[in-house]
C-alpha positions as CSV (number, residue, x, y, z in Angstrom):
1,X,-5.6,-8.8,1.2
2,X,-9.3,-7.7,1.3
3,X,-10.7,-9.9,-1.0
4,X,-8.5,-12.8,0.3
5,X,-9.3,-12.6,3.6
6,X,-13.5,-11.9,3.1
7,X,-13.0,-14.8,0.7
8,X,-11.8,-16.7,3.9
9,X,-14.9,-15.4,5.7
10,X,-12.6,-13.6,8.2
11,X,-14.8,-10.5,9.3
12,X,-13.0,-7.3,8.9
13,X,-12.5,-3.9,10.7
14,X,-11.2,-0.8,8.8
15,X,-9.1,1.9,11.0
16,X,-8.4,5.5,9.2
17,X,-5.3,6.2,8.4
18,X,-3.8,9.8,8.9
19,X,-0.9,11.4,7.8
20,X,1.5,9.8,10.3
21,X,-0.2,6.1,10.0
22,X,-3.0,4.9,11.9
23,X,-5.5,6.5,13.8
24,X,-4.1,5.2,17.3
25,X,-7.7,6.6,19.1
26,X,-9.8,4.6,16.2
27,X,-7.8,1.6,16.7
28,X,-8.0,1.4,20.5
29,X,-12.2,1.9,20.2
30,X,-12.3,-0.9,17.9
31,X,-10.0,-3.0,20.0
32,X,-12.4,-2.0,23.2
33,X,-15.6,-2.7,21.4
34,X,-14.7,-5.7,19.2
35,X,-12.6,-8.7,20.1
36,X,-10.3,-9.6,17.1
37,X,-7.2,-12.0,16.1
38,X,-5.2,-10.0,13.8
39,X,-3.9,-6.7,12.9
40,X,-2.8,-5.9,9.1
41,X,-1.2,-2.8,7.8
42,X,1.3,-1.4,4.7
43,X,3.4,0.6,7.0
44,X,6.0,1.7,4.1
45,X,4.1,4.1,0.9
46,X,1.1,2.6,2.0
47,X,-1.5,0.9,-1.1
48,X,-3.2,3.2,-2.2
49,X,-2.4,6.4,-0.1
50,X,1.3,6.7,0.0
51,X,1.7,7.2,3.2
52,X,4.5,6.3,5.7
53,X,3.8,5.1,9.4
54,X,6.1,7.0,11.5
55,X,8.1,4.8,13.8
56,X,6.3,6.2,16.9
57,X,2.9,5.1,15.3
58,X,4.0,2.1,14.5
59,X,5.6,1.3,18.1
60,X,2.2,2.4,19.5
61,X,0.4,0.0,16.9
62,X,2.6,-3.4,18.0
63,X,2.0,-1.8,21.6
64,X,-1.5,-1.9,21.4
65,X,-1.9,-5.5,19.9
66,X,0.7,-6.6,22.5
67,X,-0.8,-5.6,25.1
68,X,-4.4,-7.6,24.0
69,X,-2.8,-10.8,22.3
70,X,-3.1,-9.7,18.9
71,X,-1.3,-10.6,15.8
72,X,0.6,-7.4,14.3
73,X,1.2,-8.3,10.5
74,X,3.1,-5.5,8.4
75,X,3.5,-5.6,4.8
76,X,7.0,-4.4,4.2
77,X,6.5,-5.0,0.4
78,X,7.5,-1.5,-0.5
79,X,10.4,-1.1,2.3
80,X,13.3,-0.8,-0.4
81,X,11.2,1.2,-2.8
82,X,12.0,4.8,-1.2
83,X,13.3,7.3,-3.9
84,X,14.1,10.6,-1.6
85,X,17.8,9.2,-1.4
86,X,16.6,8.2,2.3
87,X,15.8,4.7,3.7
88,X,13.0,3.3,5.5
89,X,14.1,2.0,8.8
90,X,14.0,-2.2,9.3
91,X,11.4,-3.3,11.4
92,X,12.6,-5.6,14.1
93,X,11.4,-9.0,15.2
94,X,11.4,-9.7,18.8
95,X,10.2,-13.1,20.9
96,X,6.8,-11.4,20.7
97,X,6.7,-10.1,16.8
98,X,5.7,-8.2,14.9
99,X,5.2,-10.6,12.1
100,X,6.7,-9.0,8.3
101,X,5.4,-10.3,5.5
102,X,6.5,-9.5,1.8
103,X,7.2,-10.3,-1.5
104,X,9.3,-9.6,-4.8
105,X,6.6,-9.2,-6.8
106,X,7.1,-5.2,-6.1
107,X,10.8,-5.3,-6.6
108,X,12.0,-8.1,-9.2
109,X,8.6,-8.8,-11.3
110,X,5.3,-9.2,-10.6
111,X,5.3,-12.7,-12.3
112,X,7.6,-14.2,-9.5
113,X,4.8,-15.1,-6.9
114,X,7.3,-15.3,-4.7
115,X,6.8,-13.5,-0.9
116,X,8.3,-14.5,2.6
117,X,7.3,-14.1,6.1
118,X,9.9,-13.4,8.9
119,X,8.3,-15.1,12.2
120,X,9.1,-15.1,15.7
121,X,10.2,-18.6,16.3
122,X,7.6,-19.9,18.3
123,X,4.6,-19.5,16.0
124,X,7.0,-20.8,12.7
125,X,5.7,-24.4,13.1
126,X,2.2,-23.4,13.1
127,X,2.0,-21.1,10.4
128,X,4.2,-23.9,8.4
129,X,0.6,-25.9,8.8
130,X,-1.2,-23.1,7.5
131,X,0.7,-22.2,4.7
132,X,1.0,-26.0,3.5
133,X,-2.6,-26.3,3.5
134,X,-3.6,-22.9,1.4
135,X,-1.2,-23.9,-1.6
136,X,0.1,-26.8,-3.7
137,X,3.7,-26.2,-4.1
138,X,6.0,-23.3,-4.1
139,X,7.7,-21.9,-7.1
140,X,11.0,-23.8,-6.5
141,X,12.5,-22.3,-9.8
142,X,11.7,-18.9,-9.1
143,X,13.0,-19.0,-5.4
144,X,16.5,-20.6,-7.0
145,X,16.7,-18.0,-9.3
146,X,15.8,-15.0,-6.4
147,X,18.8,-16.6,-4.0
148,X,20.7,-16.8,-7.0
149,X,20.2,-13.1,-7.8
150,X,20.2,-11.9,-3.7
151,X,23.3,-13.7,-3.0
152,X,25.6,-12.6,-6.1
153,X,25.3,-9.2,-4.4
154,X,24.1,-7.9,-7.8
155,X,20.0,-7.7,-5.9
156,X,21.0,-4.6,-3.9
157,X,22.5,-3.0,-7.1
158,X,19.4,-3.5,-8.9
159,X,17.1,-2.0,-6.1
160,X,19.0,1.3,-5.9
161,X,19.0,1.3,-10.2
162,X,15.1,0.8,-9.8
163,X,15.2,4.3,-7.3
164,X,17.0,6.0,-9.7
165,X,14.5,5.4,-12.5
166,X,11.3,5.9,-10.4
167,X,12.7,8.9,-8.1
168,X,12.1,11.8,-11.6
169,X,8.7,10.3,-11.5
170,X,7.5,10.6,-8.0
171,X,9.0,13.9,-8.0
172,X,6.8,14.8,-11.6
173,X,3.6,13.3,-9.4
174,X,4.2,15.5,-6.4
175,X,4.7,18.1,-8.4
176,X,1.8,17.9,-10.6
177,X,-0.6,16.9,-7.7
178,X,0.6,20.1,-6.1
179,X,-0.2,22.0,-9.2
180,X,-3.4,20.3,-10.2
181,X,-5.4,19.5,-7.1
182,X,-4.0,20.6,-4.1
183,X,-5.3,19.3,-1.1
184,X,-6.7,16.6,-2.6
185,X,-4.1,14.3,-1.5
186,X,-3.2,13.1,2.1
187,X,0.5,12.9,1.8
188,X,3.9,13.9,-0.4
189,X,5.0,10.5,-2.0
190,X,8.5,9.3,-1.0
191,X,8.6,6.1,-2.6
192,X,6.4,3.0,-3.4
193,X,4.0,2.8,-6.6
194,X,0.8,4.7,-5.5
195,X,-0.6,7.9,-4.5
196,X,-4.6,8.8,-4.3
197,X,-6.9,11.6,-4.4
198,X,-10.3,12.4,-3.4
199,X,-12.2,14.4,-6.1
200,X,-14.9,16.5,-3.9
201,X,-16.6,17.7,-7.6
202,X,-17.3,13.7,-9.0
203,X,-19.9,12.2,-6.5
204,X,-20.6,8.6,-6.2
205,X,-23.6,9.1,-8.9
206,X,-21.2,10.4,-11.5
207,X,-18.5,8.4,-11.2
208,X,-18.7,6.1,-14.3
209,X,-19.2,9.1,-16.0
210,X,-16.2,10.3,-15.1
211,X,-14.4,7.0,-16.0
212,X,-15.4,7.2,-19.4
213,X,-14.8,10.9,-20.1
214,X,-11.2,10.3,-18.4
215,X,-10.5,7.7,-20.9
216,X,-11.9,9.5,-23.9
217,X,-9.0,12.2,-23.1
218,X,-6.4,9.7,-23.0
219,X,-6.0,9.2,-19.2
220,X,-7.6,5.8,-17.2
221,X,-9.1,6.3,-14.0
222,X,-8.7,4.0,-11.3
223,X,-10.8,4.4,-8.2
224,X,-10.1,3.1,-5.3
225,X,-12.7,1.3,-2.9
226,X,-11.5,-1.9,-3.5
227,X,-8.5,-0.9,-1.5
228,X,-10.8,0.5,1.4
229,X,-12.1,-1.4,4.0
230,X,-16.2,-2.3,3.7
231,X,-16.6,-0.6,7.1
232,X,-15.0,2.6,5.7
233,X,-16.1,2.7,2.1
234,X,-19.9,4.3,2.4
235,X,-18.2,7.2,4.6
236,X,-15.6,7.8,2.1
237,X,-17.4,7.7,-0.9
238,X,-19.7,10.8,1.0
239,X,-16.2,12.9,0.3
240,X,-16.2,12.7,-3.4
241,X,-14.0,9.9,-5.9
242,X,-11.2,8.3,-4.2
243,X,-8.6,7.9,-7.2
244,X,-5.4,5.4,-7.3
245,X,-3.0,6.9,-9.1
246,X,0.3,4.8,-10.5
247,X,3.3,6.7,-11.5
248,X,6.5,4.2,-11.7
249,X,5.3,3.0,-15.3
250,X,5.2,6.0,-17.1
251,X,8.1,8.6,-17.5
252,X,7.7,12.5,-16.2
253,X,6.3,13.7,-18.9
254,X,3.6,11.4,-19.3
255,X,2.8,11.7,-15.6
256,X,2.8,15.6,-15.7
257,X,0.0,15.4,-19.0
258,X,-1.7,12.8,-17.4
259,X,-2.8,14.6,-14.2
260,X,-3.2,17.9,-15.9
261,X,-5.7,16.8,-18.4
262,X,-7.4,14.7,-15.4
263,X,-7.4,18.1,-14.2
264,X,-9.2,19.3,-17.3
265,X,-12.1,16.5,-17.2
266,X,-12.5,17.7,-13.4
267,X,-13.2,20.8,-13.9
268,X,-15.6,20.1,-16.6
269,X,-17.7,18.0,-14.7
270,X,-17.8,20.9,-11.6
């Protein structure tokens, strides 16, 4: 979304996110100081943090962009992906918004390219103009096969098989984050493919470095300041390494070696 939208030449504003979701303070400055169409945010296991809007942040978020005529997008992508044996409560579209966005590419394959946007009525015919004009044709194959799959009943089946495979996982990732670098993480994951963490001992200088030696051990290092807004990213980068980590394609095992012996090329580097 980042890239897209700087690729558009749309002029973007990071807000921090805290445990609970946005920083409601941070947004309401940037709101005062700035005048702006659009609000975007992963409210569900967040990309790359993990971490979960509560509903009361999330009500003060729509609030807020309400209240100054401002489009409130949420990415719901990861909405069915919870793996705590709870589930993520719907958000509801009113006359106002919000407006949801989403795709399958999190749930079914990645190779679908098939997403959807639930609208409030009144806007659907103009953002049918806008999505006609930023593509040639949608994948009518892949959309048969998705309704296919969704209305056979056998789609809801397959979403609680996928949070039985990833739940052993996340719980491995917790765990070993807990073990390796506590602290070093803003949340516990409850679902969703990524977590992060900030490495205080790897500055900005000695990054690559790190990289490499992570890779020579076995383990490839992600960082993460593509996923971080511009305005944001010289701030963060102050802190230490910010780290994606991905856990739902490897089994426990691998997970648990994998963030001990990134463990091991930390401490080496100290």
């Amino acid at each position: 979304v980042i890239h897209d939208a700087q690729r558009y030449g749309h002029n973007l504003i990071g807000v921090e996110l805290t445990q609970t979701g946005l920083n409601i303070d941070q947004l309401k400055e940037v709101i005062r100081k700035t005048s702006f169409s659009a609000f975007y945010g992963i409210p569900f296991h967040q990309n790359p943090t993990g971490i979960d809007y509560t509903p009361e942040n999330r009500n003060a978020v729509e609030s807020i962009c309400k209240a100054n005529n401002i489009f409130c997008i949420w990415d719901i992508c990861y909405e069915p992906l919870r793996y705590d044996g709870k589930h993520n409560e719907p958000i509801a579209v009113s006359e106002w918004g919000p407006i949801l966005v989403s795709s399958f590419t999190k749930t079914i394959s990645p190779g679908t390219k098939c997403g959807y946007m639930v609208l409030p009525e009144k806007i659907i015919k103009e953002m049918t103009k806008i999505v006609a004009n930023t593509r040639l044709n949608p994948n009518l194959p892949t959309q048969g096969f998705i309704v296919d799959f969704i209305q056979s009943g056998e789609y809801n089946d397959y979403l609680n098989y996928l949070c039985t495979l990833y739940k052993p996982r996340m719980d491995a990732l917790n765990t070993s984050l807990n073990t390796n670098f506590p602290g070093a993480f803003p949340v516990v994951i409850k679902g969703g493919f990524f977590s992060c963490i900030t490495l205080e001992a790897i500055p900005f200088e000695k990054e690559e470095i790190f990289q490499t030696s992570a890779l020579e051990a076995g383990v490839g290092v992600a960082p993460a300041w593509d996923a971080v807004a511009p305005n944001l990213r010289e701030e963060k980068q102050k802190k230490g390494l910010c780290v994606r980590l991905t856990f739902p394609a490897y089994d426990a095992q691998e997970i648990q070696w994998g963030i001990a012996k990134l463990k091991q090329v930390e401490e080496l580097m100290r």
